[in-house]
VEXKEMI-431002 format. One record per atom (N, C-alpha, C, CB): residue in one letter; x, y, z. Coordinates in pm, whole numbers, plus 50000, padded with zeros to 5 digits. Atoms other than C-alpha are relative to their C-alpha. Glycine has a CB too. Layout:
# VEXKEMI-431002
aXYZ/...
//
This chain:
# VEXKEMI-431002
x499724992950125/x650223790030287/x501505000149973/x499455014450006/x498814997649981/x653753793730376/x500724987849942/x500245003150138/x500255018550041/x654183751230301/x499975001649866/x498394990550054/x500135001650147/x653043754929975/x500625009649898/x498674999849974/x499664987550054/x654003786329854/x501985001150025/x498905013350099/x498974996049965/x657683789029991/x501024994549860/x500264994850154/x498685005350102/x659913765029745/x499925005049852/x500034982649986/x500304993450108/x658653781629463/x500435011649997/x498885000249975/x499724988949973/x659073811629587/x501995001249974/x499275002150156/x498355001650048/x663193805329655/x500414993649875/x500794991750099/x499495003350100/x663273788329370/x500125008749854/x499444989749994/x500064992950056/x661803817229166/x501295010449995/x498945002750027/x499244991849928/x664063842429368/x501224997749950/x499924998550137/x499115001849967/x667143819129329/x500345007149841/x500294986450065/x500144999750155/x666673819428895/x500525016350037/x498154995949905/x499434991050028/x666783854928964/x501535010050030/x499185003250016/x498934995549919/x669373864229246/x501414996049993/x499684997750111/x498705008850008/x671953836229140/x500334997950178/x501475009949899/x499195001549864/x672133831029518/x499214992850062/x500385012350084/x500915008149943/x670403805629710/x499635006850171/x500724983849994/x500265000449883/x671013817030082/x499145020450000/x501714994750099/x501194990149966/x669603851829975/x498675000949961/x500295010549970/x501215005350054/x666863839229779/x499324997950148/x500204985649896/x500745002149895/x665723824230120/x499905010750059/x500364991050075/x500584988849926/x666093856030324/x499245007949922/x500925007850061/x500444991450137/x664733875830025/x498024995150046/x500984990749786/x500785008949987/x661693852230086/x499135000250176/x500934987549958/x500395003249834/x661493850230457/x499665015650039/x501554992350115/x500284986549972/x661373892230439/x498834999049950/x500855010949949/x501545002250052/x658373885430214/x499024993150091/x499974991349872/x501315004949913/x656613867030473/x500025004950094/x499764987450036/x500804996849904/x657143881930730/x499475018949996/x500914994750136/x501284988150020/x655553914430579/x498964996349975/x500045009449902/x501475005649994/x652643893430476/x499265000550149/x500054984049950/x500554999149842/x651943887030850/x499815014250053/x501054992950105/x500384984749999/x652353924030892/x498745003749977/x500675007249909/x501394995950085/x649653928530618/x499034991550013/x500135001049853/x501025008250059/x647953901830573/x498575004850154/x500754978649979/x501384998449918/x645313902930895/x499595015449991/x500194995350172/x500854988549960/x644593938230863/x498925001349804/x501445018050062/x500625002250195/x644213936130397/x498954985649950/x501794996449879/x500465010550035/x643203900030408/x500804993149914/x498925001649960/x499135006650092/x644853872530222/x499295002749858/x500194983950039/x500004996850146/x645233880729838/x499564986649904/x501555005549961/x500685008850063/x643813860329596/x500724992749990/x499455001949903/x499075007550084/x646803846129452/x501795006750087/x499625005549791/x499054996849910/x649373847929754/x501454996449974/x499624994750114/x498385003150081/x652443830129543/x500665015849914/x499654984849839/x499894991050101/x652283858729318/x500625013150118/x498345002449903/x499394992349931/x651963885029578/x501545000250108/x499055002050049/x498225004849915/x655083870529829/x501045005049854/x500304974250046/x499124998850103/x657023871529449/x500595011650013/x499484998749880/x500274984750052/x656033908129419/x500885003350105/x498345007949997/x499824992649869/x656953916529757/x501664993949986/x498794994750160/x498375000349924/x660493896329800/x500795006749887/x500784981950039/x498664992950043/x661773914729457/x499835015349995/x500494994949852/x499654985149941/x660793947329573/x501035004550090/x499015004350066/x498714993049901/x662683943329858/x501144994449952/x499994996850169/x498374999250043/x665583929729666/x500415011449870/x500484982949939/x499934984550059/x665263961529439/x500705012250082/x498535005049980/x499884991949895/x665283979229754/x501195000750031/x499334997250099/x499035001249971/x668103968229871/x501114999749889/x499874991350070/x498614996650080/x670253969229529/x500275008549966/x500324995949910/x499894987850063/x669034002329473/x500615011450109/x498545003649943/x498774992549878/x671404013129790/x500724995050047/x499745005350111/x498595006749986/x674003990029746/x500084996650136/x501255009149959/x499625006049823/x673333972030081/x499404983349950/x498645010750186/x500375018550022/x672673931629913/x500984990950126/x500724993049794/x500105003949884/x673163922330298/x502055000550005/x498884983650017/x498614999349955/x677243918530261/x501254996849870/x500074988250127/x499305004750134/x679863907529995/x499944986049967/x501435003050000/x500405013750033/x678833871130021/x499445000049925/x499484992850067/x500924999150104/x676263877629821/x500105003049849/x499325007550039/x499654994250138/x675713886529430/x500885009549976/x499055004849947/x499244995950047/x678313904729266/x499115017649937/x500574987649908/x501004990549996/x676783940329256/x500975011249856/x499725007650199/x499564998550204/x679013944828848/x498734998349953/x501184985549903/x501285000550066/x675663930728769/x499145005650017/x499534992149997/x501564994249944/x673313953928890/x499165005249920/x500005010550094/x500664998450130/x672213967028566/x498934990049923/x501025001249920/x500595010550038/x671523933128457/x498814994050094/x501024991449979/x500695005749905/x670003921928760/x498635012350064/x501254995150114/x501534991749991/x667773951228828/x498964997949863/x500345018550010/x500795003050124/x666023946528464/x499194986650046/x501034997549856/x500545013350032/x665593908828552/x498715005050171/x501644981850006/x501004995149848/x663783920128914/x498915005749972/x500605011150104/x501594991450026/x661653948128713/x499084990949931/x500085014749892/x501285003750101/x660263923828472/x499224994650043/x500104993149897/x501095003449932/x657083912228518/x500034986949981/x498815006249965/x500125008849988/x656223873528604/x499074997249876/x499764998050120/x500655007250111/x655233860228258/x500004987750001/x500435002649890/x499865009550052/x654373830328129/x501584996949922/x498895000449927/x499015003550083/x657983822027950/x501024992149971/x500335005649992/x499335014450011/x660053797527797/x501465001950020/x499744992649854/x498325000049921/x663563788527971/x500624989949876/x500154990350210/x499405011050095/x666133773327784/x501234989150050/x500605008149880/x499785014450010/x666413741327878/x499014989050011/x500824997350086/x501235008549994/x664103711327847/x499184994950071/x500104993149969/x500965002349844/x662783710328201/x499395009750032/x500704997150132/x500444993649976/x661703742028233/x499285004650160/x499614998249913/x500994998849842/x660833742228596/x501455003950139/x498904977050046/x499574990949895/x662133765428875/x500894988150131/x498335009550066/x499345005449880/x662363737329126/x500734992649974/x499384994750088/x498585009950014/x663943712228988/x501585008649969/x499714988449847/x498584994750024/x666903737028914/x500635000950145/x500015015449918/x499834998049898/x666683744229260/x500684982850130/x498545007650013/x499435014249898/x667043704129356/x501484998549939/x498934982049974/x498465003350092/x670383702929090/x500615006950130/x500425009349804/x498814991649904/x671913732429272/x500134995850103/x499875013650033/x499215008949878/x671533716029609/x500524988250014/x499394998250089/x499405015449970/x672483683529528/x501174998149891/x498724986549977/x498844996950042/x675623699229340/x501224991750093/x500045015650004/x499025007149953/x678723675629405/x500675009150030/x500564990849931/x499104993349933/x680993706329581/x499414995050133/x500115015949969/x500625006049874/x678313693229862/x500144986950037/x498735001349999/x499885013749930/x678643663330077/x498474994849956/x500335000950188/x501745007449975/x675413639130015/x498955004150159/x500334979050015/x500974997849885/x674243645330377/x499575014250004/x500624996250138/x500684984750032/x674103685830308/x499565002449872/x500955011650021/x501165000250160/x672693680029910/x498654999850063/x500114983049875/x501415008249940/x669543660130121/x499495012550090/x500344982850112/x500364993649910/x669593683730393/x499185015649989/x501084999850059/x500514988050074/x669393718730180/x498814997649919/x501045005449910/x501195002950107/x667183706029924/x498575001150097/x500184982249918/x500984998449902/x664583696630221/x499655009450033/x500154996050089/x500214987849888/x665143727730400/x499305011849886/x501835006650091/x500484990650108/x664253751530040/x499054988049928/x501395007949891/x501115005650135/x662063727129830/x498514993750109/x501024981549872/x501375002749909/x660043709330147/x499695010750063/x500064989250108/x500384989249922/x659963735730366/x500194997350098/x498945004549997/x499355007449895/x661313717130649/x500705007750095/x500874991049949/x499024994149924/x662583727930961/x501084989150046/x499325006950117/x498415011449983/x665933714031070/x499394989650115/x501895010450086/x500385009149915/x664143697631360/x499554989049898/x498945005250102/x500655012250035/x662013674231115/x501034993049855/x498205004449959/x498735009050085/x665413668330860/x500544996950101/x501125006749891/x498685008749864/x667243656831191/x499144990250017/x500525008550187/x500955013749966/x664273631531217/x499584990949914/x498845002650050/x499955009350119/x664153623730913/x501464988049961/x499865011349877/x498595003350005/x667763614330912/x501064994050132/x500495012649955/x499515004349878/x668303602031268/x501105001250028/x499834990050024/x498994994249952/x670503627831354/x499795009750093/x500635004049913/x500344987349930/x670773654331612/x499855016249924/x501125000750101/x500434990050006/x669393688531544/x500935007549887/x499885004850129/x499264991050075/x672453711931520/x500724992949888/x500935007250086/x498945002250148/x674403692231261/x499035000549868/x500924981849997/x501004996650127/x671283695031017/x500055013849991/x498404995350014/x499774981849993/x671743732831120/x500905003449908/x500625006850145/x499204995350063/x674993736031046/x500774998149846/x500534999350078/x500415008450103/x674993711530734/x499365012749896/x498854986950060/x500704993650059/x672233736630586/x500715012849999/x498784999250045/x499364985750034/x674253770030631/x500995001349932/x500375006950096/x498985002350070/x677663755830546/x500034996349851/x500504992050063/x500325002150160/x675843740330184/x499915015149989/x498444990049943/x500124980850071/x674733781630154/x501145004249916/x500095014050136/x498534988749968/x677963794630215/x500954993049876/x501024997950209/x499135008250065/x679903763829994/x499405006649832/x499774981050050/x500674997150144/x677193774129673/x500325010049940/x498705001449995/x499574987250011/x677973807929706/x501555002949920/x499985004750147/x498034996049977/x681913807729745/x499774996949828/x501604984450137/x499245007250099/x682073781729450/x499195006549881/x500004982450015/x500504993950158/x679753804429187/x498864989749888/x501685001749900/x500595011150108/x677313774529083/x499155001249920/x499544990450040/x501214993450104/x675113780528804/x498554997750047/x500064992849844/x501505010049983/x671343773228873/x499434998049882/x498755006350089/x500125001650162/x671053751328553/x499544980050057/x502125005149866/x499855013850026/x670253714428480/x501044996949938/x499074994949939/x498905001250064/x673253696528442/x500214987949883/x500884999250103/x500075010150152/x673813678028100/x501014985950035/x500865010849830/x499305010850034/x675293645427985/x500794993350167/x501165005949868/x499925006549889/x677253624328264/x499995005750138/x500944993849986/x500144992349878/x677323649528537/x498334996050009/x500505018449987/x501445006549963/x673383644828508/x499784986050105/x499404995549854/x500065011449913/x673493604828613/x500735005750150/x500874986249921/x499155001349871/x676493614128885/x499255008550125/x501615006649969/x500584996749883/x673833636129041/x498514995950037/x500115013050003/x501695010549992/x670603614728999/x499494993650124/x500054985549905/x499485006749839/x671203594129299/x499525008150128/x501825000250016/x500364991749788/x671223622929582/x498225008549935/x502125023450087/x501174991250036/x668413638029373/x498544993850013/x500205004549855/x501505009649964/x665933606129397/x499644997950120/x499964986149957/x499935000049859/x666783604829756/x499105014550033/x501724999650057/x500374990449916/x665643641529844/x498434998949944/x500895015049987/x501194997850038/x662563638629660/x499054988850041/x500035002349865/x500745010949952/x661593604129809/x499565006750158/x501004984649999/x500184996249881/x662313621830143/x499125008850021/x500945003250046/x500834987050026/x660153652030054/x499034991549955/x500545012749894/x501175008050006/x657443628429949/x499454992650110/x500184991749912/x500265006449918/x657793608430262/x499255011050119/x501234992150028/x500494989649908/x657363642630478/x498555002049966/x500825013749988/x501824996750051/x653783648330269/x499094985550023/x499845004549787/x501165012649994/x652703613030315/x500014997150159/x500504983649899/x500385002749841/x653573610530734/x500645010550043/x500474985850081/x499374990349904/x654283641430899/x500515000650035/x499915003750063/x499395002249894/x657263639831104/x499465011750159/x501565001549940/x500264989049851/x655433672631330/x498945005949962/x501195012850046/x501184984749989/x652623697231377/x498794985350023/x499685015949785/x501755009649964/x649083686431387/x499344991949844/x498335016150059/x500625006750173/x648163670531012/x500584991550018/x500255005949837/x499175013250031/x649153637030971/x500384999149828/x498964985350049/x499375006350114/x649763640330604/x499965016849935/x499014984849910/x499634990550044/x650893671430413/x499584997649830/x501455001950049/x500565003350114/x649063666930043/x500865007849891/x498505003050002/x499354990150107/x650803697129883/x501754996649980/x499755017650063/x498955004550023/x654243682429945/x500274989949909/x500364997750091/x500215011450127/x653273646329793/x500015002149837/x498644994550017/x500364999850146/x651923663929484/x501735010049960/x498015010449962/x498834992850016/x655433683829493/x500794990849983/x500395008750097/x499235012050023/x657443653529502/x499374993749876/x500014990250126/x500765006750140/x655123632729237/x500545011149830/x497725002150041/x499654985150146/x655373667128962/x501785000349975/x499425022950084/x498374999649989/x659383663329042/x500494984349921/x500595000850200/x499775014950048/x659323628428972/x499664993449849/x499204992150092/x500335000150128/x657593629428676/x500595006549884/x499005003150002/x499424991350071/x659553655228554/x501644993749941/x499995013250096/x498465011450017/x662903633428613/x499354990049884/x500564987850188/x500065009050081/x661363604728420/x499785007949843/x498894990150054/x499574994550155/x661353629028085/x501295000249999/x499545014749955/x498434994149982/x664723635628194/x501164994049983/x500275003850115/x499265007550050/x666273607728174/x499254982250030/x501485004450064/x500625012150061/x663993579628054/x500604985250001/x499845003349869/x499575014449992/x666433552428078/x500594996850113/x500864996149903/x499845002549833/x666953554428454/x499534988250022/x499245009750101/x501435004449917/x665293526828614/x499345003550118/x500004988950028/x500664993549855/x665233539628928/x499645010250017/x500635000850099/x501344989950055/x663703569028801/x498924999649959/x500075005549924/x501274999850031/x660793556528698/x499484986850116/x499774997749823/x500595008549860/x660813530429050/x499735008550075/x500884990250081/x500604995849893/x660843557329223/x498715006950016/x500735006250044/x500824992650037/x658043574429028/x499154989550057/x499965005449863/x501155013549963/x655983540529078/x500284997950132/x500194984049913/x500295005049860/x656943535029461/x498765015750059/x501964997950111/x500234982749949/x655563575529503/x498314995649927/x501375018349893/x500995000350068/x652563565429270/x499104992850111/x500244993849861/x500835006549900/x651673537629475/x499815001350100/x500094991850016/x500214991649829/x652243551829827/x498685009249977/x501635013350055/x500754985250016/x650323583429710/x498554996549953/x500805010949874/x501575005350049/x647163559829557/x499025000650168/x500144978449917/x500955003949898/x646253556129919/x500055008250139/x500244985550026/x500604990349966/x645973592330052/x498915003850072/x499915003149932/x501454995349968/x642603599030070/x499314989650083/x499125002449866/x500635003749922/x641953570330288/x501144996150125/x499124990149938/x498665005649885/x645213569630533/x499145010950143/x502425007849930/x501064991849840/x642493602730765/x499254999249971/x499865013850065/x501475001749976/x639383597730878/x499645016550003/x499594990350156/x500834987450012/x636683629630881/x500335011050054/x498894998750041/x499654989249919/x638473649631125/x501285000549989/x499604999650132/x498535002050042/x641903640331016/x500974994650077/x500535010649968/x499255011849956/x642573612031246/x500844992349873/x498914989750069/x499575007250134/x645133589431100/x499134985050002/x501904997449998/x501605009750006/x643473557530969/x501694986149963/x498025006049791/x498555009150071/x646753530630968/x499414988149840/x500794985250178/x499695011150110/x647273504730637/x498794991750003/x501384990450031/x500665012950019/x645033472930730/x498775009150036/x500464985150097/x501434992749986/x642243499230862/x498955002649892/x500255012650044/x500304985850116/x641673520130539/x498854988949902/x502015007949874/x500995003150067/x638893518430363/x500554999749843/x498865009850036/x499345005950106/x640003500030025/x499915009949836/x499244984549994/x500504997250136/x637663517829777/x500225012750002/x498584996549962/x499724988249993/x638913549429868/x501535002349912/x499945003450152/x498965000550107/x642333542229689/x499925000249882/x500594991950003/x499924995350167/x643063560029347/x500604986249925/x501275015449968/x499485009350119/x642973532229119/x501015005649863/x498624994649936/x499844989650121/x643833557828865/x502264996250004/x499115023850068/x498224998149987/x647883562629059/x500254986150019/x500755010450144/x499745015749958/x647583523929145/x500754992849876/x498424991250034/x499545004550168/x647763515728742/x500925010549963/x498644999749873/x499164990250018/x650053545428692/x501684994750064/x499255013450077/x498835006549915/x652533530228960/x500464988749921/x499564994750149/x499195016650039/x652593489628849/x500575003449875/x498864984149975/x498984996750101/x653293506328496/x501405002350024/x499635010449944/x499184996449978/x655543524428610/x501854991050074/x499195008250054/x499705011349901/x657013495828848/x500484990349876/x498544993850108/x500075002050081/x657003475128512/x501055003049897/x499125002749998/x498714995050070/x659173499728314/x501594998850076/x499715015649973/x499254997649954/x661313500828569/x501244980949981/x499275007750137/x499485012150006/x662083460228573/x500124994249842/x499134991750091/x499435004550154/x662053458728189/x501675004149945/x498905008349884/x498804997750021/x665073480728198/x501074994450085/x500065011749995/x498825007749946/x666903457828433/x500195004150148/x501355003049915/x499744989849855/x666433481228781/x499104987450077/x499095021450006/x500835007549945/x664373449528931/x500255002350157/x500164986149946/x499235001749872/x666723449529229/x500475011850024/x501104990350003/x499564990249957/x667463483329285/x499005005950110/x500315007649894/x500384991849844/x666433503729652/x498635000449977/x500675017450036/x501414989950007/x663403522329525/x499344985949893/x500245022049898/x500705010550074/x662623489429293/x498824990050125/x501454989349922/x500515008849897/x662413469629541/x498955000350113/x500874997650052/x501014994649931/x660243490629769/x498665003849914/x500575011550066/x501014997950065/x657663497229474/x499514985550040/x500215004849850/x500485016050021/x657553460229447/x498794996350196/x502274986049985/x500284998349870/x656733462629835/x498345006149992/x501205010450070/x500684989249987/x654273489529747/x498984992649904/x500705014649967/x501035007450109/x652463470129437/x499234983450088/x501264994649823/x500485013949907/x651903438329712/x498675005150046/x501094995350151/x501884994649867/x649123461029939/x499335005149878/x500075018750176/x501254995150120/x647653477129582/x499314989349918/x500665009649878/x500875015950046/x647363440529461/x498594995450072/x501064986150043/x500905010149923/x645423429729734/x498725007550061/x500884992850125/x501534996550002/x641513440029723/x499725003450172/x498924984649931/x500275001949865/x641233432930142/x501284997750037/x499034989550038/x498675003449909/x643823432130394/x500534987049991/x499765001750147/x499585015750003/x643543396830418/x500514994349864/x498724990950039/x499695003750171/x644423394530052/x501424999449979/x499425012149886/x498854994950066/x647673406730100/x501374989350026/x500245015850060/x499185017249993/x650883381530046/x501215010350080/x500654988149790/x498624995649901/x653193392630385/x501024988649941/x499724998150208/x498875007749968/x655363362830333/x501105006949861/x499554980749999/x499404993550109/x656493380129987/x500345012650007/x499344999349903/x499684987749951/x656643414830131/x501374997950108/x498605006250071/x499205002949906/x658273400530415/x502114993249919/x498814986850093/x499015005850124/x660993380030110/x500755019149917/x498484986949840/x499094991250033/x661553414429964/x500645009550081/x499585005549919/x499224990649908/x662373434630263/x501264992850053/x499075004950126/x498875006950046/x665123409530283/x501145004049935/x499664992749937/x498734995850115/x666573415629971/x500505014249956/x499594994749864/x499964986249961/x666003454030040/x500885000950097/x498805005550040/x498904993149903/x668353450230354/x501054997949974/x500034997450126/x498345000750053/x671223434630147/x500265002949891/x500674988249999/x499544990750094/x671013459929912/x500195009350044/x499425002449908/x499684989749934/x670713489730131/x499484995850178/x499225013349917/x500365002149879/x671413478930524/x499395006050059/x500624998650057/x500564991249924/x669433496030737/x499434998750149/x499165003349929/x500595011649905/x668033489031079/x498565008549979/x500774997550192/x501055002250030/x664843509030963/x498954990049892/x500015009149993/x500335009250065/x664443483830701/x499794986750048/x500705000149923/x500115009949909/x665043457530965/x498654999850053/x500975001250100/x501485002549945/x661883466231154/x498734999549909/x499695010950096/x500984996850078/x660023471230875/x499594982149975/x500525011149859/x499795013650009/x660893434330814/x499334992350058/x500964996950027/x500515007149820/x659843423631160/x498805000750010/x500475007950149/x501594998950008/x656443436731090/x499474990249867/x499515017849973/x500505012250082/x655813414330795/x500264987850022/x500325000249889/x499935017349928/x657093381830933/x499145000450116/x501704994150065/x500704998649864/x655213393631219/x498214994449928/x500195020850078/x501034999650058/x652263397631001/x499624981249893/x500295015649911/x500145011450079/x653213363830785/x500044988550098/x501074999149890/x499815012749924/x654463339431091/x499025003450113/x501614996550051/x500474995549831/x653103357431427/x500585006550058/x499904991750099/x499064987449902/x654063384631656/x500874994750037/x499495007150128/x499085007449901/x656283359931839/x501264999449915/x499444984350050/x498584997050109/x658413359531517/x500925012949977/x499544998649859/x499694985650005/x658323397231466/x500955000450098/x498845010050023/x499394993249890/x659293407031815/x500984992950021/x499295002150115/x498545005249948/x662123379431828/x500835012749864/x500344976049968/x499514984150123/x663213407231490/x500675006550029/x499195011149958/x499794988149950/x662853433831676/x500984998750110/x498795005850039/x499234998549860/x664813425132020/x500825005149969/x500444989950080/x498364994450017/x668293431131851/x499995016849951/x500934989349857/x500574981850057/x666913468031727/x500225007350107/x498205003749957/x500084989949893/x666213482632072/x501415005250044/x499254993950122/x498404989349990/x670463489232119/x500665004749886/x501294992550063/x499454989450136/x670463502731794/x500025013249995/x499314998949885/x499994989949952/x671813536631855/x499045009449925/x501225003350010/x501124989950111/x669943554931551/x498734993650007/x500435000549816/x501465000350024/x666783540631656/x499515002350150/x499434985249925/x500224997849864/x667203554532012/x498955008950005/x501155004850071/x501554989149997/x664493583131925/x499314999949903/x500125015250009/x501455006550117/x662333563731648/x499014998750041/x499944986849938/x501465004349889/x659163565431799/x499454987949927/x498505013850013/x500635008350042/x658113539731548/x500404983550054/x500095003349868/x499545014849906/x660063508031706/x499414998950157/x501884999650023/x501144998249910/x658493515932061/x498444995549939/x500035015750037/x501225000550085/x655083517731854/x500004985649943/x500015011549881/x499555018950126/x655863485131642/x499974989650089/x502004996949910/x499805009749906/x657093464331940/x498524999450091/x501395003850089/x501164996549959/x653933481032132/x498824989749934/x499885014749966/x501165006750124/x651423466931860/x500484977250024/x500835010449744/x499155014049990/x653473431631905/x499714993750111/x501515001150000/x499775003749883/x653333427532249/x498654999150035/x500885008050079/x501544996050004/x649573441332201/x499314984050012/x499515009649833/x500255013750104/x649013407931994/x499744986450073/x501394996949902/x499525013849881/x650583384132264/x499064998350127/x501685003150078/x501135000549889/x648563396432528/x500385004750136/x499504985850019/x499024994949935/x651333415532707/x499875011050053/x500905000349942/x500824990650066/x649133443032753/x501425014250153/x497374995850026/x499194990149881/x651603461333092/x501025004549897/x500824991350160/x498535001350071/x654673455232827/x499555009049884/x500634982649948/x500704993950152/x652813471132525/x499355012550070/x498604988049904/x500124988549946/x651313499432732/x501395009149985/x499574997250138/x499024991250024/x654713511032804/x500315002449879/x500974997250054/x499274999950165/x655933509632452/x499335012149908/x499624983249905/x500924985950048/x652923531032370/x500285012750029/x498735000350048/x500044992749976/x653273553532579/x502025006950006/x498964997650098/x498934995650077/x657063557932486/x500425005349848/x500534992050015/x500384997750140/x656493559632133/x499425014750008/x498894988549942/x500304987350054/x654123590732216/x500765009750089/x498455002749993/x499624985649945/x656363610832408/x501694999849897/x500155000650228/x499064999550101/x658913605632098/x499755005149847/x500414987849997/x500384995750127/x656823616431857/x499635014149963/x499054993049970/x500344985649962/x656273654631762/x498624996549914/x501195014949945/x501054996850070/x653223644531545/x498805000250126/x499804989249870/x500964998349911/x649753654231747/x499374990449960/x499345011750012/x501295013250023/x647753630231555/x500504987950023/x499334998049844/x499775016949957/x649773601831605/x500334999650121/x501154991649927/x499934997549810/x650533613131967/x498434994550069/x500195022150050/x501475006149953/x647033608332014/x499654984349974/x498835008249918/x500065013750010/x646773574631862/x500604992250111/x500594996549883/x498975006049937/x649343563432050/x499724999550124/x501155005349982/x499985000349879/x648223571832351/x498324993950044/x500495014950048/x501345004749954/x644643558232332/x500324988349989/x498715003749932/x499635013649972/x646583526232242/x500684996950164/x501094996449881/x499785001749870/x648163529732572/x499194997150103/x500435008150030/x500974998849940/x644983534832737/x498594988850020/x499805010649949/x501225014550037/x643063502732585/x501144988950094/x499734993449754/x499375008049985/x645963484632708/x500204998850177/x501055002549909/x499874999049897/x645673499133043/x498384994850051/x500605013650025/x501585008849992/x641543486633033/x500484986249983/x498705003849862/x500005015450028/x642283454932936/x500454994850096/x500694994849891/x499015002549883/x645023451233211/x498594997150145/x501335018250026/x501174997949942/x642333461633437/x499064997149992/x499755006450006/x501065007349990/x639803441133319/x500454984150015/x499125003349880/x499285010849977/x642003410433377/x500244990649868/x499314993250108/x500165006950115/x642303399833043/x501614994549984/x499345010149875/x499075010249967/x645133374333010/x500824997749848/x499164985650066/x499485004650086/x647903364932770/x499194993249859/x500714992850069/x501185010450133/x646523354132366/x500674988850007/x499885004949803/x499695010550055/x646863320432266/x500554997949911/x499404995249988/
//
């Protein structure tokens, strides 16, 4: 409940408090009186509403005895003003500006240029996904505390500098477009593969990212990479409902049952994908990965699908934005277009790549590779490295029954492929 309910919540909070880092505590007092209440009352019908109720009571509470936690906080000249906006009740009503929506004000303000790009990405995550700093440090193949301190120091920087929570007009808009397509790809990526807990896919985040994305492409219509990234998110997101099986195993790419993919976001995407290369964005990051993304929605059956052209644009994806996760990604489609033997020559130069020292997915990747060859001692390990790198449970489990076939096979003497 907490997942779905939270960024709304600070984002509601922030509209009212002008303050982002008390918005969150404001928020976090609201839940944890729910837990208080909730098992003895039962959960409320409409638990967004109640959390609302509850975090501006207690910021009532607290303005109505001049204790708003310290002088960091709101400016307590306004308290007149700001108690009125606390009493009124949650209507339906129209904001004035042409987006009308809570969160996206909430993605501007964190991805306000007084912030560095790595704490815009980092805050935004931490209030709009719901993210703990552990799974933005993994997202971002960084250690822990600097996503920590990243996220307190943006607070503290929003605060000092007085920033409005507004959509920002004319060229300031474009100059913050950029960190803003980034957090929402990343917040889409968290709903489509878990980086932790036990779900392999988070649904309410996806549709949180998608509603954001859609909202940008009113926003500024002649982006292209605003409406690539809408179409890479379209097409990722067509094939949902068949990435877990019945119990909410994950179900990988070439597995998935075909007819289970939303044709509906499939044609929604290549449009989208489409607009994006009419306005000239052909070659841009998020272009180029739709294009990636429109290859597997093309192709009816696995076997349908054209690696050597997937494999051609992840290419031209790494000498537009280097990456060495783009590298392996690479390695798996030549792998997939020439033969593992191609892949894994790819991959060798990866493994002393320092930011991919705790990727569980290169372990995993090389694993699957080595699988192929017939390497099955060499690919065991890999497996079973991969799952003690991974915090997800469901893919921990995968991972480790791949280990386990690999340790049968071994044991049944089964010999190098051809």
């Amino acid at each position: 409940m907490w997942r779905i309910e939270s960024a709304r919540l600070i984002a509601g909070l922030t509209r009212r408090v002008k303050d982002v880092g008390l918005a969150e505590e404001l928020a976090q007092d609201a839940l944890v009186i729910a837990l208080e209440r909730w098992p003895k009352t039962g959960i409320p019908d409409n638990p967004g509403a109640w959390l609302m109720a509850t975090a501006k009571h207690r910021a009532l509470d607290l303005l109505r005895r001049h204790q708003l936690l310290d002088e960091k906080h709101i400016e307590l000249g306004h308290e007149k003003e700001l108690e009125q906006e606390l009493s009124a009740p949650d209507l339906d009503e129209k904001l004035d500006d042409p987006v009308g929506d809570d969160l996206l004000r909430l993605v501007f303000i964190a991805c306000h240029p007084v912030l560095s790009t790595e704490a815009r990405v980092a805050l935004t995550l931490r209030l709009l996904g719901g993210l703990t700093t552990e799974e933005i440090a993994r997202a971002f193949l960084v250690p822990e505390p600097t996503i920590a301190q990243r996220v307190v120091r943006a607070k503290r920087t929003l605060q000092e500098k007085q920033v409005p929570f507004e959509v920002p007009r004319g060229p300031e808009l474009t100059e913050r477009l950029s960190s803003v397509l980034e957090v929402i790809y990343l917040i889409f990526n968290e709903g489509y593969a878990a980086t932790a807990g036990d779900d392999w896919v988070r649904p309410a985040l996806v549709e949180d990212a998608l509603r954001l994305g859609r909202i940008l492409v009113g926003l500024a219509p002649q982006v292209p990479e605003v409406h690539a990234l809408l179409a890479l998110m379209e097409l990722q997101a067509s094939r949902l409902r068949a990435r877990v099986g019945p119990d909410g195993e994950p179900i990988l790419l070439l597995d998935q049952d075909r007819t289970k993919w939303d044709r509906l976001l499939i044609h929604r995407g290549l449009a989208a994908l489409e607009r994006a290369e009419r306005l000239g964005g052909a070659d841009g990051p998020y272009a180029l990965q739709a294009a990636i993304a429109a290859c597997h929605a093309r192709a009816r059956t696995a076997e349908e699908t054209d690696w050597a052209r997937i494999a051609s644009l992840y290419g031209r994806l790494a000498a537009v934005t280097p990456s060495p996760v783009v590298e392996l990604n690479r390695a798996v489609a030549v792998a997939m277009a020439a033969g593992p033997a191609e892949g894994l020559a790819l991959i060798e130069p990866l493994r002393t790549e320092p930011r991919l020292a705790s990727y569980h997915l290169l372990p995993a990747v090389r694993g699957d590779l080595l699988f192929k060859l017939g390497r099955f001692d060499e690919a065991r390990e890999e497996f079973e490295r991969a799952a003690s790198l991974t915090r997800n449970a469901r893919e921990q489990k995968v991972l480790l029954e791949r280990a386990a076939q690999c340790r049968a096979l071994r044991g049944a003497g089964a010999g190098p492929a051809e």
